[in-house]
C-alpha positions in Angstrom: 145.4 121.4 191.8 142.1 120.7 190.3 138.7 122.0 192.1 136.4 119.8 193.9 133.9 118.7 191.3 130.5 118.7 193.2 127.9 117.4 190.3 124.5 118.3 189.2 121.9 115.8 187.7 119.5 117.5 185.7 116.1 116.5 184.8 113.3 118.1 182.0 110.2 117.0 182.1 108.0 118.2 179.8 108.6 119.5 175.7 108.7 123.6 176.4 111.2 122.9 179.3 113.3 120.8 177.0 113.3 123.9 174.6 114.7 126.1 177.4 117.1 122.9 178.1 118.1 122.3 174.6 119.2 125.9 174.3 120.7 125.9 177.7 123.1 123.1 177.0 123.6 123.9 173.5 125.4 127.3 175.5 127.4 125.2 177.7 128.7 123.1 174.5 129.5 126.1 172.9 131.9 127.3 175.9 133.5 124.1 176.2 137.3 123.8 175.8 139.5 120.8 174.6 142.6 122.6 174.4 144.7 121.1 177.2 146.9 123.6 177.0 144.3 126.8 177.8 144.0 127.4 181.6 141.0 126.1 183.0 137.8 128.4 182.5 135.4 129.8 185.5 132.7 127.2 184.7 133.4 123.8 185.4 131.8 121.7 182.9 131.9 118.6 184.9 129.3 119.6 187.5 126.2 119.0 184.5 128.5 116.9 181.9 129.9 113.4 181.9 133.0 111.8 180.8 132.1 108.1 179.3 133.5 105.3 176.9 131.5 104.0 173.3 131.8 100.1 173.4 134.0 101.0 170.8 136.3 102.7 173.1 136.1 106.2 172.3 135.5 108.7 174.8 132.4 110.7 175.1 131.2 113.6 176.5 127.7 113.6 177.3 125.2 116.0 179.9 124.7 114.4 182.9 120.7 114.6 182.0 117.2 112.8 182.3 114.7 114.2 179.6 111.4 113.0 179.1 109.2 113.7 176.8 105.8 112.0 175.1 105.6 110.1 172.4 106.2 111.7 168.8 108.0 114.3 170.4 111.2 113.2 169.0 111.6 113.6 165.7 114.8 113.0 163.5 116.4 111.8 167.0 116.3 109.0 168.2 115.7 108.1 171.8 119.2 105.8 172.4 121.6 108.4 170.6 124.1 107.7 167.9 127.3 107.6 170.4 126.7 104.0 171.3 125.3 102.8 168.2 125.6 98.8 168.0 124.2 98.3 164.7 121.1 96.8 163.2 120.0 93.5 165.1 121.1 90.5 162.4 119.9 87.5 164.5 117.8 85.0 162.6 114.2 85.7 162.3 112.2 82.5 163.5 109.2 83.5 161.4 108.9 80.8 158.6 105.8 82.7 157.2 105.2 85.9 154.5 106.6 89.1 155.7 104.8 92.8 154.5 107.2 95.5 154.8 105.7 98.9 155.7 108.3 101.7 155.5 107.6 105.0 156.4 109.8 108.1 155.2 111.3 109.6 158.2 111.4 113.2 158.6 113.5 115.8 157.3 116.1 117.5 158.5 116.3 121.0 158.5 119.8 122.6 157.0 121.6 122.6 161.0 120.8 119.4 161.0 122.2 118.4 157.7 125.0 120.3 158.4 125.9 119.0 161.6 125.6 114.7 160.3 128.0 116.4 157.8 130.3 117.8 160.6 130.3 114.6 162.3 130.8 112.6 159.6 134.1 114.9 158.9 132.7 115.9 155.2 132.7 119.6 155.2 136.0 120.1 157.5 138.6 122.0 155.0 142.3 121.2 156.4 142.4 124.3 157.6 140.4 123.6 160.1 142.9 121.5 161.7 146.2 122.2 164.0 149.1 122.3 161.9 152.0 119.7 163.1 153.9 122.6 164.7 150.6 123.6 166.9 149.9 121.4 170.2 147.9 118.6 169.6 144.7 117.2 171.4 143.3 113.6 171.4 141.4 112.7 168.7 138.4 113.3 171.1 139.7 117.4 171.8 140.2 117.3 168.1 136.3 116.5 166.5 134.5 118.3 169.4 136.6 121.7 169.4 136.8 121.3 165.9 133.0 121.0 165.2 132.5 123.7 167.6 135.2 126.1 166.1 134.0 125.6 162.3 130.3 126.4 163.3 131.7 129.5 164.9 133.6 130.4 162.4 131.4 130.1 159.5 128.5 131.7 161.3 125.7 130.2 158.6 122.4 132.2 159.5 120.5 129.4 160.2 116.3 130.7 159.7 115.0 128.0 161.7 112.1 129.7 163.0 109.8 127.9 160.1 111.0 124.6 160.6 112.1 124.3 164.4 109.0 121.8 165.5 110.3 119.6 168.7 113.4 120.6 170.6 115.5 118.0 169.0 115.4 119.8 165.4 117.9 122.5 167.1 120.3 120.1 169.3 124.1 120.4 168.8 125.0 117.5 171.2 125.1 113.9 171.4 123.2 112.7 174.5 124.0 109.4 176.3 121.3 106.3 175.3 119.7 106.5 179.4 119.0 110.3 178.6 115.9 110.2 177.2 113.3 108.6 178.7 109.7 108.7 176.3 106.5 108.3 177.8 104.3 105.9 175.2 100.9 106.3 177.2 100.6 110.2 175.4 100.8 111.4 172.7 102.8 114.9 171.6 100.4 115.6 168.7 96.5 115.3 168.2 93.5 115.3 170.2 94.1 111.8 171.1 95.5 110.8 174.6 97.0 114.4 175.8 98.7 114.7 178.9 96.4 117.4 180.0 95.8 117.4 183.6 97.7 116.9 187.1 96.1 114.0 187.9 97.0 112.5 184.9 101.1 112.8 185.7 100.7 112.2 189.0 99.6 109.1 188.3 102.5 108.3 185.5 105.2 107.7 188.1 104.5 104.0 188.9 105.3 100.7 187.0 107.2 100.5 184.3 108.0 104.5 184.1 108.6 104.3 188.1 111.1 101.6 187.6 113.0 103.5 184.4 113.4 106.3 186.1 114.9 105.1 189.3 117.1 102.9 187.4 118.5 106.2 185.0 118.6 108.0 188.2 120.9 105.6 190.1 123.1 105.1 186.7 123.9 109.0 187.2 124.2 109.2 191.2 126.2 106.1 191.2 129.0 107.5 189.1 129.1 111.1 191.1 132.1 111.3 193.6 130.5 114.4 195.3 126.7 115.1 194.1 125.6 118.4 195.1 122.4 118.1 193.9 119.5 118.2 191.2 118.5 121.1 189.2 114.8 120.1 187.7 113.1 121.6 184.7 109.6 120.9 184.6 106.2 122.4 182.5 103.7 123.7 184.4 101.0 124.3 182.1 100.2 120.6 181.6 100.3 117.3 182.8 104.1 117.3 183.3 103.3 119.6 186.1 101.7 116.5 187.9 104.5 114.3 187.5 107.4 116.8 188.3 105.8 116.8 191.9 106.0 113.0 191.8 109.4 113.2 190.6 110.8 115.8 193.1 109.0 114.3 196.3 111.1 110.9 194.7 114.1 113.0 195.2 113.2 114.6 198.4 112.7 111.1 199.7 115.5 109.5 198.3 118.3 111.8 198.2 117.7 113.7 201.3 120.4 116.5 201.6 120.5 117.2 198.4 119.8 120.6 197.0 116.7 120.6 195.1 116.4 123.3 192.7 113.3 123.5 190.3 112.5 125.5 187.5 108.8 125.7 186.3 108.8 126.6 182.8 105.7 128.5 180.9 105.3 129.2 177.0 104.3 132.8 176.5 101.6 131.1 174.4 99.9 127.7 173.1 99.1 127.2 169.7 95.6 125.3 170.9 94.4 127.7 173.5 90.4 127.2 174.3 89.1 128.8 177.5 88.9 125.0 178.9 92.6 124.3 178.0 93.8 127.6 179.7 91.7 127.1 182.7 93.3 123.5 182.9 96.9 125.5 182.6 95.8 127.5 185.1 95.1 124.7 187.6 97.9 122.7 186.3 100.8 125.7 187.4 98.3 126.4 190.7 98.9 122.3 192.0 102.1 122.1 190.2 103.9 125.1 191.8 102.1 124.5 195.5 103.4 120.7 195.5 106.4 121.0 193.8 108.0 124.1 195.9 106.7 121.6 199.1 109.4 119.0 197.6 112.2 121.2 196.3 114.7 123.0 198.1 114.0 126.3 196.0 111.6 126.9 193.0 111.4 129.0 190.7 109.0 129.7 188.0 110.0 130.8 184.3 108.2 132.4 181.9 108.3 135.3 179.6 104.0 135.8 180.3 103.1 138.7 181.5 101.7 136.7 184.9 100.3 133.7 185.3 96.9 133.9 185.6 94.4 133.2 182.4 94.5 137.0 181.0 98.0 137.8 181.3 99.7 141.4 180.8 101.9 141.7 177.5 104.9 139.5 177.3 108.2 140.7 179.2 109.8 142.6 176.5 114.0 143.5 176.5 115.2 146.8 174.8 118.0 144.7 173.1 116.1 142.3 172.4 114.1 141.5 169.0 111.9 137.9 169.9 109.0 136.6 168.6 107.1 135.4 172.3 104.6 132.9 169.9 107.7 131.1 168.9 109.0 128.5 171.3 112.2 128.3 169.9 112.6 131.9 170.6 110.9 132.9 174.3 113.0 129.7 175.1 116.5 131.1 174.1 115.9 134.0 176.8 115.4 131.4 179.2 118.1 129.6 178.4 120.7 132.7 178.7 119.0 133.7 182.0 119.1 130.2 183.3 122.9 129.6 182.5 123.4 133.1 184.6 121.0 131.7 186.8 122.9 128.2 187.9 126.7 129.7 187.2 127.0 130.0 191.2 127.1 126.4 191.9 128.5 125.5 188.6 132.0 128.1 189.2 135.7 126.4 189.2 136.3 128.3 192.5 134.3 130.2 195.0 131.5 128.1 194.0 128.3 128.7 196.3 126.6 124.8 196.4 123.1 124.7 196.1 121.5 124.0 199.7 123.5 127.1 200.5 121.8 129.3 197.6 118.4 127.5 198.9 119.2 128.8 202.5 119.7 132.4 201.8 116.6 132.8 200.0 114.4 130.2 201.2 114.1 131.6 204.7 111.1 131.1 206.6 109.2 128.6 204.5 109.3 131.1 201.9 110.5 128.4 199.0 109.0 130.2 196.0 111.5 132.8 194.6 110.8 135.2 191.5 113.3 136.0 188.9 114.6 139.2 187.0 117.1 139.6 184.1 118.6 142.0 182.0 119.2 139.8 178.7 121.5 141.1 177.7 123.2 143.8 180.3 122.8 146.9 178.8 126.9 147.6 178.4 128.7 149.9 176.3 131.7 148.7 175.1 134.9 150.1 176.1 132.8 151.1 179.4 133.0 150.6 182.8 130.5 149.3 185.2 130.0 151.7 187.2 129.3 153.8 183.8 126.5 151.4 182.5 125.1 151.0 186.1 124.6 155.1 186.7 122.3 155.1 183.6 119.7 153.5 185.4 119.3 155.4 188.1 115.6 155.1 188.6 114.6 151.9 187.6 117.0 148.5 187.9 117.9 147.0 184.0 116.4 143.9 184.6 113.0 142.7 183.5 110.4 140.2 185.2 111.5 135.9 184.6 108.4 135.0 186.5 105.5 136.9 185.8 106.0 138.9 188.8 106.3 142.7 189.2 109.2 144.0 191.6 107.5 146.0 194.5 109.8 148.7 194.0 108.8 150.1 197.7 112.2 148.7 198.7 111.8 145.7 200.3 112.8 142.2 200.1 113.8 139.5 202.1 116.7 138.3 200.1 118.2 138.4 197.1 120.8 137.0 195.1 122.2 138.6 191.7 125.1 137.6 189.5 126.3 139.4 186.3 128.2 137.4 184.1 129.8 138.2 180.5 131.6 141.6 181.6 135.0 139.9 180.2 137.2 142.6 178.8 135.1 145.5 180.6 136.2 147.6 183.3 134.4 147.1 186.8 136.0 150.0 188.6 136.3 153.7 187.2 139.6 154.6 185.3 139.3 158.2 186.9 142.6 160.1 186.7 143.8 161.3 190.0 142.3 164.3 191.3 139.1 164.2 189.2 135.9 164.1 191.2 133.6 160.9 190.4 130.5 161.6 188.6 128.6 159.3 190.9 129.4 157.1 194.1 129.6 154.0 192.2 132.5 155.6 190.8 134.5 155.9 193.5 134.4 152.9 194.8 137.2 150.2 194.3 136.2 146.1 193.3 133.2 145.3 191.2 131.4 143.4 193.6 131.2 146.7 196.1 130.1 148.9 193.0 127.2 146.3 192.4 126.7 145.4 195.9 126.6 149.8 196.4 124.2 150.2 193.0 121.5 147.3 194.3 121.4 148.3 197.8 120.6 152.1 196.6 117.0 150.3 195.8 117.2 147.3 198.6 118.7 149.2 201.4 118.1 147.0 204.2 117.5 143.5 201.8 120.1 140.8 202.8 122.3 140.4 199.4 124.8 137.4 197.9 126.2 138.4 194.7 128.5 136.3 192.2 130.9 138.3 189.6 131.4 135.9 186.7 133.7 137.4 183.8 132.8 134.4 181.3 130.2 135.2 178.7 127.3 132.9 177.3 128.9 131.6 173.8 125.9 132.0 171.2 127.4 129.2 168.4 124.7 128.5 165.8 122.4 127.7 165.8 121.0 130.3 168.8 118.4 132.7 167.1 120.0 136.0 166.1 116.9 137.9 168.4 119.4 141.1 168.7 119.8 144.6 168.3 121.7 146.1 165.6 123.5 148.4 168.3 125.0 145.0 170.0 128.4 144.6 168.9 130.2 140.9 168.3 130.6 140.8 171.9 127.5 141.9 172.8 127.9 145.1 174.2 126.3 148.4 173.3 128.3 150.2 169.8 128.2 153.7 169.8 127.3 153.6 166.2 124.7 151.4 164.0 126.1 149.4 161.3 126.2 151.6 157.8 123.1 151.2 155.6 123.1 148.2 153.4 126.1 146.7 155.4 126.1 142.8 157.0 123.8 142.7 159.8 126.0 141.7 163.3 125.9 138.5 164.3 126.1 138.7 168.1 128.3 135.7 169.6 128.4 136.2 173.1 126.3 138.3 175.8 126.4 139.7 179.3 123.9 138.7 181.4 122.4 140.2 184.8 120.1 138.3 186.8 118.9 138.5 190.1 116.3 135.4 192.5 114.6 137.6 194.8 112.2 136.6 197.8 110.2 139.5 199.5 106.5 141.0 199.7 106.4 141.4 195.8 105.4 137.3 195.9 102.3 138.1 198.2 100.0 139.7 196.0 101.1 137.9 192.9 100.5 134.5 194.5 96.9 136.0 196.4 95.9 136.7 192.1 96.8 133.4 191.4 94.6 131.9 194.1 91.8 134.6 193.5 91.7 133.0 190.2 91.4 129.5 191.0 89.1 129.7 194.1 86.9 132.1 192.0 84.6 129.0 189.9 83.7 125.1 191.2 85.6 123.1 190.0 83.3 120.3 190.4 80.8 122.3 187.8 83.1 123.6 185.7 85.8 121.6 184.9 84.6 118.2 186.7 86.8 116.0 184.0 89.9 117.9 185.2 89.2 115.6 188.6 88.6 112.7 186.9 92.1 111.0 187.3 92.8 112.7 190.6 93.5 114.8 192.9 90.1 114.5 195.1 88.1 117.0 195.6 89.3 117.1 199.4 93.1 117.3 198.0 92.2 120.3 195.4 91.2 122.2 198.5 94.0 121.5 200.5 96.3 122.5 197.7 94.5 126.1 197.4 94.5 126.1 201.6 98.6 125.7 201.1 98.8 128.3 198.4 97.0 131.0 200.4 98.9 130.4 203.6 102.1 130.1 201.5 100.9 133.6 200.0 100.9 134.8 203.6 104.2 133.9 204.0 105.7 136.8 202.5 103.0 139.6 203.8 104.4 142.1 205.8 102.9 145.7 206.9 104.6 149.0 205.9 107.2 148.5 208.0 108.6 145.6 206.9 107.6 143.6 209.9 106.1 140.1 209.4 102.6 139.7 210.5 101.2 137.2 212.7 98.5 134.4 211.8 96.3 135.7 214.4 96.6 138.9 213.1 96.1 138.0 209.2 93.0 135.8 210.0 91.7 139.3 212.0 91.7 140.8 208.5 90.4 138.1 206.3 
């Protein structure tokens, strides 16, 4: 008997967060499986994608997904898709005068692009790509996606697109359904000219005509869900979009009460325009964006691969295994992505799923709803290993690496914490010890993976409430993800004990194990005090005045920074763990 299917609508808003999303559901199309006779996998792809019908009749496959974007950010795609294509419009024109044509070229397509038209069109499929009569067969829908999928895989093409990756679309691998996109025409994506710059300015988007289209694509998804769980929102927080994803989750806050929530603020290591008035605007944007957003959502979350958010930033987050350019967007996104699918595979599992308002209530205890994350992309795992070997490496310091700007306190404490590792699929989680041998460490003795894990985290956490998720699935890297990896990652991605020999084919990595871990405890108290240090610290009525001009009022701004310094508070605590009171926090203030 199948699983209860509880869906997830997701929403980007903003052109880096749908980078991060591209690359995020380019992984979940890469793991998906046609083959009706292979068992059903741990993830179950119905939660985020939809099963529809062309007008034509065919069946589609599409994410269950509202992205918008400005105008110009598009590209070679266009906004209505290709699945539901009805042709060019052949009434009669009623104009009896001259006509001017003006054509303009449209862009190029890069060569994944090319190649994939091809793939669709069924041009560079060679027979053998197909089941042979004796071999089970699928539908003709199984048939075109797993066969696309398993002919990208399978010819591995290096795809360099880090010269000609511009918008998010030039690296998408799946059709989306025509209400997906959603384009905002009153900015523009490139030029000085009309930039969506400043909160105020997307705070006051959401009304009208973009009010009405985005109720309407919202109640097209809900309507069709037998058992929504929730929304998981993507939003930018350096810009504008930061503004209108607190319109857009206080729309959902007030009309799907009960729903989980979950929002993702997403930051580019870098800009390719940065002034000192457009980083101070960024810095004010993720200030108001994060304090009204995290009021509306059930958890959020910011991600970003900067060393902090503030204007003057420690070096980017940096992974041993790892060999990414942070300038590039297409890159810093990719890491994103594979934390992010680590991040959501709890409420996304076949069985044992955890929903979402029940991942909201373990961390976001107390008004505490800001949560920082931590990965290890990928888990540092050597083949043929066991986890409790990889795990008694690091000893001193925990494998994972900051997702939100945000040093762990490493004193110990924390008020909760939730860690999954997924992608350990052929790897031993208990010791193999033969009888009578004494275990080299504790974790080694011990007998299920989730007490070896549970044993390794609470050796730095002892007293920190913990929920962890065991996922043996990988993330499927099919072109075209960068190739951002280490030599000594194996196929697999798991640590080789030897190089490849000089002059030998590099690896092409085509799945990794990923650890990650949403953590609420003191660590959040001095990184959101710096982040209202640096905001209270100038006028903004002399320095940036224009940044006011389209809202909030100056009497809002204020209240905003009030909100962030008592939601600062909220996760102060003295040496002893023990939560202060108000009275006693104003006594030191």
């Amino acid at each position: 008997m199948s699983s209860l299917c509880r869906e997830v609508i997701t929403l980007q808003l903003g052109h880096y967060s749908n980078f991060a999303g591209t690359h995020w559901w380019n992984l979940q199309d890469a793991s998906l499986s046609y083959d009706p006779e292979s068992p059903p996998g741990e993830i179950q792809s119905d939660v985020v994608f939809r099963e529809g019908q062309t007008l034509g009749g065919h069946v589609t496959y599409t994410p269950r997904l509202i992205a918008m974007d400005l105008k110009g950010s598009l590209r070679t795609l266009r906004q209505e898709g290709s699945l539901y294509d009805a042709g060019k419009d052949t009434s009669a024109v009623t104009w009896d005068g001259s006509i001017t044509m003006h054509e303009e070229s449209p862009p190029a397509k890069n060569s994944f692009l090319e190649d994939l038209d091809k793939l669709d069109k069924g041009e560079i499929l060679a027979e053998a790509d197909f089941p042979s009569s004796s071999q089970p067969q699928c539908s003709a829908r199984s048939l075109s996606v797993d066969t696309v999928n398993s002919h990208l895989a399978r010819v591995q093409k290096s795809y360099r697109l880090e010269c000609s990756v511009k918008v998010w679309s030039d690296f998408l691998r799946i059709h989306l359904h025509p209400r997906t996109i959603s384009v905002i025409h009153q900015y523009n994506h490139d030029g000085e000219a009309h930039r969506l710059e400043a909160f105020g300015q997307g705070e006051s988007l959401l009304q009208g005509s973009v009010l009405e289209e985005l109720e309407d694509r919202l109640h097209f998804f809900v309507e069709e869900c037998d058992y929504l769980q929730g929304f998981q929102v993507l939003c930018d927080l350096a810009d504008g979009f930061a503004g209108l994803g607190s319109k857009v989750t206080e729309l959902l806050h007030d009309s799907y009460g009960g729903r989980g929530i979950l929002t993702w603020g997403l930051l580019p290591v870098s800009h390719p325009d940065s002034t000192p008035v457009k980083d101070l605007y960024r810095l004010l944007n993720c200030t108001l964006g994060m304090v009204h957003m995290a009021s509306h959502s059930s958890l959020f979350c910011p991600l970003t691969l900067r060393g902090g958010l503030g204007r003057r930033p420690s070096s980017p987050t940096m992974f041993t295994h790892l060999s990414y350019d942070p300038s590039l967007w297409y890159h810093s996104s990719s890491v994103l992505a594979l934390a992010l699918d680590t991040l959501t595979a709890p409420y996304r599992l076949r069985n044992n799923s955890v929903p979402m308002w029940q991942l909201a209530d373990d961390l976001a205890v107390s008004g505490r709803k800001v949560v920082a994350a931590y990965g290890a992309v990928p888990f540092p795992m050597m083949h043929g290993s066991s986890l409790p070997d990889a795990l008694s490496t690091y000893t001193d310091v925990l494998p994972w690496r900051p997702l939100s700007g945000c040093a762990e306190a490493g004193d110990g404490r924390c008020y909760g914490q939730w860690a999954t590792l997924k992608g350990f699929e052929g790897q031993k989680l208990i010791s193999s010890l033969a009888a009578g041998t004494k275990p080299p460490t504790p974790l080694h003795s011990l007998h299920s993976g989730e007490d070896v894990l549970a044993s390794y985290i609470r050796s730095f956490y002892p007293s920190a409430p913990l929920a962890l998720q065991l996922v043996s699935t990988p993330s499927e890297l099919a072109p075209p993800f960068p190739q951002i990896f280490s030599q000594s990652l194996g196929a697999q991605g798991f640590l080789e004990g030897q190089p490849p020999p000089p002059g030998s084919t590099p690896r092409v990595v085509s799945s990794v194990p990923v650890m990650t871990s949403l953590q609420s405890g003191p660590a959040l108290d001095p990184w959101l005090s710096e982040l209202h240090r640096g905001v209270s610290a100038f006028d903004i009525r002399r320095v940036a005045p224009s940044f006011l001009s389209q809202g909030p009022e100056v009497l809002d701004y204020q209240e905003a920074l009030e909100q962030l310094r008592l939601l600062a508070r909220c996760y102060r605590d003295d040496s002893r763990g023990v939560m202060r009171s108000s009275s006693e926090e104003e006594d030191d203030d």
